[in-house]
C-alpha angles and dihedrals in degrees: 000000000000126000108277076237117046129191125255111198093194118200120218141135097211089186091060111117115205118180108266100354131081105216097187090060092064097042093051090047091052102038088053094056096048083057078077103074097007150048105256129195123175121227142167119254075247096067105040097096095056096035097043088087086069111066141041092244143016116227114204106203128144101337100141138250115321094221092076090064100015095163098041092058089042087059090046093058098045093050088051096045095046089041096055083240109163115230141195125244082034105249090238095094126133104194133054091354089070099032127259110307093105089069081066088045095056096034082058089043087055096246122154096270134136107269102267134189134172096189145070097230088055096063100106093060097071117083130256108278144175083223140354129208134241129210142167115246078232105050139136138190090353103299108149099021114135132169120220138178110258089250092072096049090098098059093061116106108236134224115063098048144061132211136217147187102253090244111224088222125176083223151326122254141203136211119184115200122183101204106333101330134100106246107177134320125223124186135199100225085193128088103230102007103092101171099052098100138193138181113259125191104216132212129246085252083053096060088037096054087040096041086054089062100041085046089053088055122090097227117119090169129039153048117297128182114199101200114195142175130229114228119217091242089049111259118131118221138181120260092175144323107234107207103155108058120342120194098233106202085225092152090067099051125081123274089249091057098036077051101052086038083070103037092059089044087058094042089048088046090050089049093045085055090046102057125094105298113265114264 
């Protein structure tokens, strides 16, 4: 039987600057609101290993991207895996947590997702484009992204890197899921300008396309944003699967669905702490 108030270690750099978004708002406004039903300290993404012993449950919020400490997260991961920590997001996803293979993975599986390859002799099978783009398989918040003509594709060294057509899309789209269910969906109804949000109200063919993502996923507990572009002809494909620590544009949604956003986080941390304690 657990406390009747269990420990949140939750994991954020709140000094972190990211272009167009303020991290430490949302994670004030969140941990706050955890305070409600748990025990909540703050820590850096730094301290999380030695500090990890201390709580019931590790929260992953906006703690950065882990390239910027790669081995420290790494080490992260290992110890709470080998310790039975839980951990959210649960450390079973297959998307952004391990990198962006699994782009490559979908694309094979015949998924909606933007044509990808990783190697020279693939290269036929992208489509003809003004430009393609150009990313590392262990990438954040767009460092390391190029564009280049399709002529100088061969001179990349492969590898560590994948390369897509650069998509003429009307917009790019949002959905936000905690566990397995659709939360709420934002767009940024301007080419070029990502972090310029508004609410969207999604079709049934819209949750459909996002849920098949979130279902494919091996998250039973945590918080998933689907992002998506909107092709000029109306399709709608993958651009990533953020399952690690998605930013959440909670500051542009109502106060009824910022309010239900955590009271569902509460309710899937309480049922993370409720299933059958980790190995």
């Amino acid at each position: 039987m657990r406390s009747a108030r269990p420990r949140v270690l939750y994991v954020t750099d709140l000094a972190y600057e990211a272009r167009g978004r303020r991290y430490c708002d949302e994670d004030i406004f969140l941990s706050s609101r955890l305070r409600e039903d748990f025990d909540v300290a703050l820590c850096h993404p730094l301290d999380a290993t030695a500090l990890m012993g201390t709580c019931d449950v590790v929260v992953i919020r906006n703690s950065g991207p882990v390239l910027h400490y790669q081995a420290e997260y790494d080490a992260f991961r290992d110890e709470a895996l080998r310790r039975g920590v839980r951990v959210y997001n649960q450390l079973t996803g297959k998307a952004d947590m391990i990198g962006k293979r699994y782009l490559l993975d979908l694309s094979a599986a015949g998924y909606p997702v933007i044509p990808t390859i990783d190697r020279p002799q693939d290269l036929g099978r992208l489509p003809e484009a003004a430009e393609y783009v150009v990313k590392p398989k262990l990438g954040a918040d767009s460092i390391g992204l190029e564009f280049l003509p399709r002529d100088r594709l061969g001179e990349l060294a492969y590898g560590d890197v994948l390369v897509q057509p650069r998509v003429d899309f009307q917009y790019e789209v949002s959905f936000y899921f905690i566990d397995r269910t659709f939360q709420y969906a934002l767009n940024a109804p301007h080419t070029g300008r990502r972090w310029v949000l508004e609410r969207y109200e999604p079709t049934a063919a819209d949750l459909a396309f996002a849920q098949r993502f979130v279902d494919w996923n091996d998250i039973g507990h945590g918080i998933q944003r689907v992002d998506a572009c909107r092709t000029q002809e109306g399709e709608l494909l993958l651009v990533e699967l953020e399952d690690l620590n998605p930013y959440l544009s909670l500051d542009l949604l109502d106060a009824g669905t910022r309010d239900a956003f955590a009271a569902n986080l509460k309710a899937s941390l309480h049922g993370l702490l409720d299933a059958v304690p980790a190995a």
